[in-house]
C-alpha positions in Angstrom: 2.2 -7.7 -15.5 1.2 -10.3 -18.1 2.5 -10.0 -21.9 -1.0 -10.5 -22.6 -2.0 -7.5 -20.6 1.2 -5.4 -22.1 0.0 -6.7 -25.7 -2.8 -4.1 -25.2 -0.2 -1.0 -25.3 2.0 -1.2 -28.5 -0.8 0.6 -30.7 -0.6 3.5 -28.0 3.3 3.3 -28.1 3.8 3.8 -31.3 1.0 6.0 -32.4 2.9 8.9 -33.8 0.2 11.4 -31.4 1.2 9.2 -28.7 0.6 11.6 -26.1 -1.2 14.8 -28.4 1.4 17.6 -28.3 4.4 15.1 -27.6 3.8 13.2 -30.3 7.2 12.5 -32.8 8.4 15.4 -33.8 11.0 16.9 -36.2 12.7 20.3 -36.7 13.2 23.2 -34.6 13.4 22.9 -31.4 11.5 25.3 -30.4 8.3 24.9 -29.0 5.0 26.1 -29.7 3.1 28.0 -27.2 0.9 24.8 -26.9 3.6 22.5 -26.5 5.7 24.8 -24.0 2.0 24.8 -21.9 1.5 21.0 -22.4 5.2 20.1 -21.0 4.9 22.3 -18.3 1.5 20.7 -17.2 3.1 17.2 -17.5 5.6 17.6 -15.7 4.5 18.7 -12.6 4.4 16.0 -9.9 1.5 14.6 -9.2 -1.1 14.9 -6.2 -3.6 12.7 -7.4 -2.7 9.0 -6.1 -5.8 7.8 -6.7 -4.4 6.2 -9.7 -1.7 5.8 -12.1 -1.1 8.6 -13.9 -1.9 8.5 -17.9 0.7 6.7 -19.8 2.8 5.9 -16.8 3.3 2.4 -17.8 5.1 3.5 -20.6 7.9 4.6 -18.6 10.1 5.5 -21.9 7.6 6.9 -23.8 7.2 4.9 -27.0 10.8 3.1 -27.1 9.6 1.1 -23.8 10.2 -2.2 -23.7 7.0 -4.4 -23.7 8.7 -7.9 -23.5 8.3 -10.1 -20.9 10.2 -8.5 -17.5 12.5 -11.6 -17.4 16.6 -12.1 -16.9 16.6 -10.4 -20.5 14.3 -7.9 -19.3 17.3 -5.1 -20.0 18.6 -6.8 -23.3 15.9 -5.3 -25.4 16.3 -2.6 -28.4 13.3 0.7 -28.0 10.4 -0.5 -29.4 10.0 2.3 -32.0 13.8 1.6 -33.3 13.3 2.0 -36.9 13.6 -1.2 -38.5 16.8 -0.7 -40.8 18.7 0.3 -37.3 17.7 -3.1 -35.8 20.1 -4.7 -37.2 23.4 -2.8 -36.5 21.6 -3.2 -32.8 22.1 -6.9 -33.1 25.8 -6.8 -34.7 26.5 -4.2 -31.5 24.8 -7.0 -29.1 27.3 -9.2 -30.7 30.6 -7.0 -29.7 29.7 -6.1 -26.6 29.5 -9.5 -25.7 32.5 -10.5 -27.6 35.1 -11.8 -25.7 39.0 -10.5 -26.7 42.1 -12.1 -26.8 46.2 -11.3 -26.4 47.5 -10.2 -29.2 49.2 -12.0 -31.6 46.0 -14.1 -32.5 45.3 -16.1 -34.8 41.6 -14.2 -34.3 43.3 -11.0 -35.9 40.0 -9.1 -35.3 39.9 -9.8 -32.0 43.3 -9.3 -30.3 44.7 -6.5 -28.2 43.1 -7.3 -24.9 45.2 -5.9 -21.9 48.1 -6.5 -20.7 46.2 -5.8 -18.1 42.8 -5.5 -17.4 39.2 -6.1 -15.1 37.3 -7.9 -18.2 37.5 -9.2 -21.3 33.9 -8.1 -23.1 31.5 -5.4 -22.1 29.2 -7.8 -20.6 31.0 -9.4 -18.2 30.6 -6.2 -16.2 27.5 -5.5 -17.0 25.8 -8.9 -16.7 23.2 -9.2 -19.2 22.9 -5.4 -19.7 22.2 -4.8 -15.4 24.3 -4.2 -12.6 27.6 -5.1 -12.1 28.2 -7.7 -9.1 30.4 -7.3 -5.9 32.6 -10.2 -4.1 30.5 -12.4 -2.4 32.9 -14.7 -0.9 32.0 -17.4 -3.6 32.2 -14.9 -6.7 34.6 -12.7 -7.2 32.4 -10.5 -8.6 32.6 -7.8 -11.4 33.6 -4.7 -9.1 36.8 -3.0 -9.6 39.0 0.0 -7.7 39.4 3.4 -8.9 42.6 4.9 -7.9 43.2 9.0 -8.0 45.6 10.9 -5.8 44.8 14.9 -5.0 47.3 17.6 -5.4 49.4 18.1 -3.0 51.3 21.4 -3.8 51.3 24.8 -5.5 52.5 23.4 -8.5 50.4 20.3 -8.7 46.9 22.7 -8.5 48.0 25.1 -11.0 48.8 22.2 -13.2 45.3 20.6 -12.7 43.4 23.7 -13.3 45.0 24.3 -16.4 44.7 20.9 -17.6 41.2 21.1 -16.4 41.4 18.0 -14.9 39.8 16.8 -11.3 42.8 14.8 -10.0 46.1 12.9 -11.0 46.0 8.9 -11.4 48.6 6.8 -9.4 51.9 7.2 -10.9 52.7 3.6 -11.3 49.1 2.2 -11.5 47.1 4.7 -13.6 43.8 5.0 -13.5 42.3 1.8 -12.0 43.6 -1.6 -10.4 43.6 -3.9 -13.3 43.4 -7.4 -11.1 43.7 -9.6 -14.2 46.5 -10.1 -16.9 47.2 -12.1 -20.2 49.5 -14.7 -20.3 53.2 -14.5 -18.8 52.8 -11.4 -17.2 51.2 -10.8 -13.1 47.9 -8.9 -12.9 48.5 -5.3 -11.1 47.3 -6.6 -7.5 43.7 -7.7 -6.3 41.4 -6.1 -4.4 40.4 -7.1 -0.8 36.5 -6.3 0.8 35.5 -7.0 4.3 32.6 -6.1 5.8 31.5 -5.0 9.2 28.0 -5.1 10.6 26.0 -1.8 11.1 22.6 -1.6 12.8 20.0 0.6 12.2 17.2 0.9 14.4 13.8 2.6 13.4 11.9 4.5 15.3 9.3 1.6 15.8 12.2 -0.3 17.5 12.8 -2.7 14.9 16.5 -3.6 13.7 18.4 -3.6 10.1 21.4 -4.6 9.9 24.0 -2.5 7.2 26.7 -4.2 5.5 29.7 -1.5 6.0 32.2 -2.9 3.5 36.2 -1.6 3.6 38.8 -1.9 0.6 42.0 -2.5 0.4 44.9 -3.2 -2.5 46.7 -6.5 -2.5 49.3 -8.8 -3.7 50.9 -5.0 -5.6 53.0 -6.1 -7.9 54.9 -2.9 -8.3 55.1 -2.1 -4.5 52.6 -0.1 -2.7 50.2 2.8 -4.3 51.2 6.3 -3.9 50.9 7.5 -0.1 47.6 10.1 -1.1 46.1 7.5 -3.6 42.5 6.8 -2.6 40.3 4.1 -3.4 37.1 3.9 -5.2 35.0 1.1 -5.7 32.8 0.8 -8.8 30.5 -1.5 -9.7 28.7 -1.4 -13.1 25.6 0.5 -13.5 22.3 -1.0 -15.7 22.3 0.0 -19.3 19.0 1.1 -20.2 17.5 4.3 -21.1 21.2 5.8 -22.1 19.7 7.3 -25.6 16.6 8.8 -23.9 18.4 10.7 -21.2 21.0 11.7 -23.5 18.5 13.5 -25.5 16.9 15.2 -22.2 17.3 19.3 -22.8 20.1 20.8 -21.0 17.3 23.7 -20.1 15.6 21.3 -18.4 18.8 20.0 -16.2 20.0 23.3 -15.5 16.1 24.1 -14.0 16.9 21.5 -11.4 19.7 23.0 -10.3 20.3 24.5 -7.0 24.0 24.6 -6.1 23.5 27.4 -3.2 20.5 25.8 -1.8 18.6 29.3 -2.3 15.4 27.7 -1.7 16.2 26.3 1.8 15.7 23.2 1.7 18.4 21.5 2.4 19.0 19.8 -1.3 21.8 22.0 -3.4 21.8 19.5 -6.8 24.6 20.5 -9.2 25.5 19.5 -12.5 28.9 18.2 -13.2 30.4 20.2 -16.2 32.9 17.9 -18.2 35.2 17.6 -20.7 34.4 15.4 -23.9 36.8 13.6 -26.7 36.0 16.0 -29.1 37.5 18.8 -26.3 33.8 20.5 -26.0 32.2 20.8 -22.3 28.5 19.7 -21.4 26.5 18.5 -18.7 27.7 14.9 -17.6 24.9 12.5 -17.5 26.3 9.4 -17.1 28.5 7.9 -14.7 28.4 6.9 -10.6 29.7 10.8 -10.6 28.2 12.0 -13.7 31.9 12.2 -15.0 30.9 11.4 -18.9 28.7 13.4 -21.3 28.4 11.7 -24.0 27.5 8.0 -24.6 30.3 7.4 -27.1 32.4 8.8 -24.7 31.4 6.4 -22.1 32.3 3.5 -24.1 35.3 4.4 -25.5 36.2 5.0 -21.8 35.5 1.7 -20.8 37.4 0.1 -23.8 40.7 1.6 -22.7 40.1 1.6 -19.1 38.3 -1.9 -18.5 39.4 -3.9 -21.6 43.3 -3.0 -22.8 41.2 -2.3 -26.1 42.1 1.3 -28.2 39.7 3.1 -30.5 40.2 6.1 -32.6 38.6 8.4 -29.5 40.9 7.2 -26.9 44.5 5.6 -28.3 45.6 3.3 -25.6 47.0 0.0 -27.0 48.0 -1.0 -23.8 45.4 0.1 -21.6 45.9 1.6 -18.6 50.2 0.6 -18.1 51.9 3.5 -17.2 55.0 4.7 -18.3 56.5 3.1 -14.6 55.0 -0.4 -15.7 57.9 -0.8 -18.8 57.4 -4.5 -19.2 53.4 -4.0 -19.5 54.5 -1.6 -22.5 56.7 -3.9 -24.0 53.9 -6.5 -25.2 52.6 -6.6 -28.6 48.9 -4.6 -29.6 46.3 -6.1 -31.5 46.7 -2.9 -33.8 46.8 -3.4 -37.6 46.8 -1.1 -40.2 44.8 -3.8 -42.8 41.5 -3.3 -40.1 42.2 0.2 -39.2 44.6 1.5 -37.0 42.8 1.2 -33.4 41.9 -2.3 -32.2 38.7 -1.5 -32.2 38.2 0.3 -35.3 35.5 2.9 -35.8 32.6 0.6 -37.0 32.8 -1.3 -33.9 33.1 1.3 -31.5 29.9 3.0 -33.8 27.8 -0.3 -33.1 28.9 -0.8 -29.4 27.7 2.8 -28.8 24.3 2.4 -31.0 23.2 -0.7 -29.2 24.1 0.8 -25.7 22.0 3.8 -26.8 19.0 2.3 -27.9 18.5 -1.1 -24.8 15.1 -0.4 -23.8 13.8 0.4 -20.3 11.0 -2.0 -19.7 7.3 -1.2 -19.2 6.1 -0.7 -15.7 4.3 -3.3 -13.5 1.9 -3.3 -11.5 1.8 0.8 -11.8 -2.4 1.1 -10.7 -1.9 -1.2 -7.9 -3.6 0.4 -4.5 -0.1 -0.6 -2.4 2.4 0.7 -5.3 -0.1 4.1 -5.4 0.1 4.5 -2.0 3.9 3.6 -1.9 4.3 6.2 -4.5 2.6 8.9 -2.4 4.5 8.3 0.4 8.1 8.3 -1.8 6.8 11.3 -3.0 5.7 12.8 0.9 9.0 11.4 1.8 11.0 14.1 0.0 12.5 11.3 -2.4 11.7 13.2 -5.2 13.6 16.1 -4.7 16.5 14.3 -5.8 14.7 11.4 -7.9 12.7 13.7 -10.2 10.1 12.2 -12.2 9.6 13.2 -15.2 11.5 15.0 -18.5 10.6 15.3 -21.7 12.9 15.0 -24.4 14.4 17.3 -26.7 12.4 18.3 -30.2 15.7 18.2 -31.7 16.9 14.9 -30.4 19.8 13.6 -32.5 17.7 10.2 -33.4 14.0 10.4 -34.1 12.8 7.6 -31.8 14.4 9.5 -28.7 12.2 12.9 -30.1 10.0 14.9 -27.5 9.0 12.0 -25.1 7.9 12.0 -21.8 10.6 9.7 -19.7 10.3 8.7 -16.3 14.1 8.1 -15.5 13.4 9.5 -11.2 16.2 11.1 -11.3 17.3 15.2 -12.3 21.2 13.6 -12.7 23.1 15.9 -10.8 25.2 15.5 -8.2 24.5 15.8 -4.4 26.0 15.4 -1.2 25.3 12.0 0.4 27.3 11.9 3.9 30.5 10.9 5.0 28.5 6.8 4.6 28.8 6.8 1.3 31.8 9.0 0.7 35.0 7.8 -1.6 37.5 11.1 -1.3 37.7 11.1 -4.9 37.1 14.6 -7.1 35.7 13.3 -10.2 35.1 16.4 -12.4 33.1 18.8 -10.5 32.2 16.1 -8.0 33.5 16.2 -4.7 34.4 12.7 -2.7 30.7 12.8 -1.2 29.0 13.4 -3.9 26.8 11.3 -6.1 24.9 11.5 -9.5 21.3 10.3 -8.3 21.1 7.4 -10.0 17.9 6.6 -12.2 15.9 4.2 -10.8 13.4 3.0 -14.3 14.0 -0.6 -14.2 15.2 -0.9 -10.5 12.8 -3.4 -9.7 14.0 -5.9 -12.4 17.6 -5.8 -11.1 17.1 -9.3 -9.0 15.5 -10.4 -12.1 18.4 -9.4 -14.0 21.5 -10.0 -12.3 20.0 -13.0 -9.8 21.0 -11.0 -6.7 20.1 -7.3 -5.9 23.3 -5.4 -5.2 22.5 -1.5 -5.4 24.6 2.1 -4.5 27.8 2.8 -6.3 30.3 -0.5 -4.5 26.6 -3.0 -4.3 26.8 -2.7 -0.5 23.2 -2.6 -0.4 21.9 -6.4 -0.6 18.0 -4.7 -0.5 16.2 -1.3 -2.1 15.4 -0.8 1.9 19.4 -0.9 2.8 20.1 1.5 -0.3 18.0 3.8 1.0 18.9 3.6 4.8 22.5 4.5 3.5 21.7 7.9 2.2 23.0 11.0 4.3 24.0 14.3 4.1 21.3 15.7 1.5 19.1 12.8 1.8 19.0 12.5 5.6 16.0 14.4 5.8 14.4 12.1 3.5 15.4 9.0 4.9 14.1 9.6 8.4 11.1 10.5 6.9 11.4 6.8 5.4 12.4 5.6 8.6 9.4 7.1 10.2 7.0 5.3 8.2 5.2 1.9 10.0 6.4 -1.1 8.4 3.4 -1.7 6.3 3.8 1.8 4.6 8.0 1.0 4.4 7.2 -2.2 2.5 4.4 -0.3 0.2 7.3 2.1 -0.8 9.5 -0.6 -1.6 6.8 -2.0 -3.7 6.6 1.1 -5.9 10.3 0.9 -5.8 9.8 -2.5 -7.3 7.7 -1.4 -9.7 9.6 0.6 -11.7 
C-alpha cells in the first residue's frame, strides 16, 4: 500500500459521519434504535469475499494510522488525537524510552532503577512499540521468566481466596527473575532456553519443523527456587490499539462468552475477572492471560515489575526484592520528596499511560487483494474466527472522544481459551488456568517483521513464522488448525497473506 494511495483516506477518517450512525458521538450511552440496528448489522461476519468490506482499511476506525507501514509503523499517535493532546503524546514517547539510572544520581529525575531488574526503559522490551524478542543465540533477547508457586495446603487456599489472588510468588525471588542488577550487587540468576526440533506433517505429506523451546533458572544467586515454583516465559506484546480496546463495551465481551460451551462447539471463551489498583473488578483486556484491566494498571505494573521504578499506584522502591533478598533492600531509592514521593511521580506515569493509549494501529494493506480475500475466506471457513473475532464497536461513552463509537477490527473477542498441553505454562494468572490464553489481537500482525526485524510470535516467540504460530494451537483451536492444515499449500500461503495484511 502506497502513502499516495492511503493519502486518499484521511478525509473519510476523520469525517465526523465517518461511517453514518457510528459517527463521533457524545453522551449517553445508550443507543438509539437506529444505531443498536446499524451495530448489529456491522458486526456480523461477513459472507461476501468478493471484496473488502466497506471501510476495512481503516482497521481502527478513524484513529488508524495512515503513515507509511515502516520500522515505525507502530510508533504513531491515532490520527484523530485532538491536537492539544499531541503533545503530552510526544513528552510520553520521551519517557517511555527514557533510560534510568541507580540511585544516587546526579540525574535526580531519573534514578531509582532496580536493584534488580529485566530493563532499564519501556522500550527496550517493547522494541520500537512491537514485540518483545526471545534469545537467539546472538541476542539475548528481551524475554523474561515469570515465577508463581500454587498452594499447596488447606491453609495456603483459604488464604488465596480471601486475598483474591491466583497464586503466591517465590518466596525469595518474587514475582519474576530479574537477570540484570546495578552496580555492586549480582543480578537474581539468568535464564537458560534450548530448543528441540518438532515436526509437523500435513496431510499433503509435506514437513514443518516446530521449534519446542525448554526453560530453566540459572547462575541463582540465592540458591534454588522454591520446589512448586513454575516458570513462565514472557515476551513483550505490540502496543497498539490499547485505547480502542479499552473502550470496547463490556456488553459486547460478555456476548462472546461461552464458558460451558453450551453451543457445542467445542470453543468455551471466558473472560478473566480481575482486580484493579483502585480495588474495583472488571474484565481484563490486556495481558498474555488477560491479567490487567486497566491500561494504567498495566504500566504501573511493568514499572515495579520490569524496571525497580515506584509510582503512586504501585509503591515498590525496590522493585521486586523480597523481604529474603535483605541486601537488595538495603540500597538507596531514587525517591524524593522535592519531585513527589514515587520515583515516577504522577505526571510521568499520566504521560506513559496517555501515549501507550493512544499508538495507532496502522491502516490495512493490500485488504481488496483476490489472494488476501480468498485467504480471508478461508481463515474465516477455518473456524479462526471463533476465537479471533472481527469486529467491535466502541463504547458511546468512551472515556476520550477519539476512541467514541468506532468500528475496530482488533480479531480477537479477548478472552481466554484453552490451548493444549503445547503451549501450556502451569501458571493461574487470575481466572486463567496454566493452558489458557487471552487470544491475542492480531491488527498489525503483519508489520511485526517490519517492526522488530525478526517475526517472533505466541506468548515465549517460539514461533519464527505466522504458519508455526498457528500449527502450535491445541486444545480449543485443534479443530481449527487441522482445518488449516487441510488446506493445499496455495490456499495455506493465501491465508498467511491475509494474516499479513492486517
Amino acid at each position: 500500500m502506497t502513502r499516495q494511495w492511503l493519502m486518499a483516506l484521511p478525509a473519510l477518517a476523520l469525517a465526523p459521519a465517518l461511517y453514518g450512525a457510528f459517527a463521533l458521538a457524545t453522551g449517553s450511552s445508550e443507543l438509539t434504535a437506529a444505531e443498536a440496528a446499524r451495530a448489529e448489522a456491522v458486526l456480523k461476519p461477513t459472507t461476501d469475499f468478493s471484496q473488502a468490506e466497506k471501510f476495512e482499511a481503516l482497521q481502527a476506525g478513524a484513529a488508524t494510522s495512515i503513515e507509511e507501514p515502516d520500522r515505525l509503523a507502530f510508533s504513531h499517535f491515532s490520527t484523530n488525537l485532538p491536537e492539544a493532546r499531541r503533545m503530552d503524546f510526544r513528552l510520553g514517547n520521551a519517557l517511555f524510552r527514557k533510560l534510568w539510572v541507580a540511585a544516587p544520581s546526579s540525574t535526580q529525575a531519573s534514578d531509582g532503577l532496580g536493584p534488580f531488574y529485566n530493563a532499564r526503559s519501556c522500550e527496550q522490551c517493547h522494541k520500537e512499540d512491537g514485540r518483545g524478542t526471545p534469545p537467539d543465540g546472538k541476542n539475548p533477547g528481551t524475554m523474561f521468566l515469570r515465577l508463581a508457586r500454587p498452594a499447596t495446603t488447606d491453609e495456603e487456599r483459604a488464604f488465596l481466596a480471601e486475598a483474591m489472588a491466583p497464586n503466591f510468588a517465590d518466596p525469595v525471588y518474587g514475582t519474576q527473575l530479574q537477570d540484570k542488577a546495578i552496580a555492586g550487587i549480582k543480578a537474581e540468576g539468568q535464564m537458560k532456553v534450548t530448543h528441540s526440533d518438532l515436526p509437523f506433517t500435513f496431510p499433503d505429506g509435506s514437513v514443518v519443523t516446530l521449534r519446542k523451546p525448554d526453560y530453566a533458572a540459572t547462575d541463582l544467586r540465592y540458591g534454588p527456587l522454591d520446589k512448586t515454583t513454575t516458570l513462565s516465559p514472557r515476551i513483550a506484546p505490540q502496543m497498539i490499539g490499547l485505547g480502542l480496546i479499552e473502550a470496547i463495551p463490556e456488553e459486547q465481551l460478555r456476548a462472546h462468552a461461552d464458558p460451558d460451551d453450551a453451543d457445542k462447539d467445542g470453543i468455551s471463551g471466558r473472560l478473566n475477572i480481575v482486580g484493579g489498583l483502585d480495588g474495583k473488578t472488571r474484565i481484563g483486556r490486556f495481558g498474555w492471560k488477560a491479567e490487567t484491566a486497566v491500561i494504567g494498571d498495566q504500566v504501573a505494573h511493568a514499572f515495579a515489575g520490569d524496571i525497580g521504578i515506584s509510582t503512586s499506584a504501585v509503591d515498590r522502591p525496590h522493585g521486586d526484592c523480597t523481604s529474603a533478598q535483605v541486601d537488595c533492600l538495603a540500597l538507596a531509592t531514587g525517591e524524593q520528596e522535592r519531585l513527589g514521593k514515587s520515583e515516577a511521580p504522577d505526571p510521568i506515569l499520566e504521560l506513559v499511560t496517555h501515549y501507550s493509549r493512544h499508538l495507532a494501529v496502522p491502516a490495512r494493506r493490500k485488504s481488496g487483494s483476490p489472494d488476501v480475500l480468498k485467504g480471508k475466506e478461508l481463515f474465516y471457513a477455518s473456524g479462526c474466527i471463533s476465537c479471533h473475532t472481527p469486529k467491535f464497536v466502541t463504547a458511546k461513552d468512551a472515556a476520550f472522544k477519539e476512541f467514541r463509537f468506532q468500528l475496530i477490527w482488533p480479531y480477537s473477542d479477548l478472552m481466554l481459551h484453552d490451548l493444549g498441553d503445547g503451549l501450556a505454562d502451569g501458571q493461574i494468572v487470575g481466572g486463567a488456568t496454566g493452558r489458557e490464553w487471552r487470544t491475542a489481537p492480531l491488527w498489525g500482525i503483519g508489520l511485526t517483521g517490519t517492526v522488530t526485524g525478526k517475526g517472533f510470535f505466541l506468548h515465549d516467540g517460539r514461533a519464527r513464522t505466522l504458519e508455526e504460530a498457528i500449527l502450535w494451537h491445541g486444545g480449543e483451536a485443534v479443530k481449527a488448525r487441522d482445518n488449516y492444515a487441510k488446506l493445499s499449500r496455495a490456499d495455506r500461503e493465501k491465508l498467511i497473506a491475509f494474516l499479513e495484511s492486517l
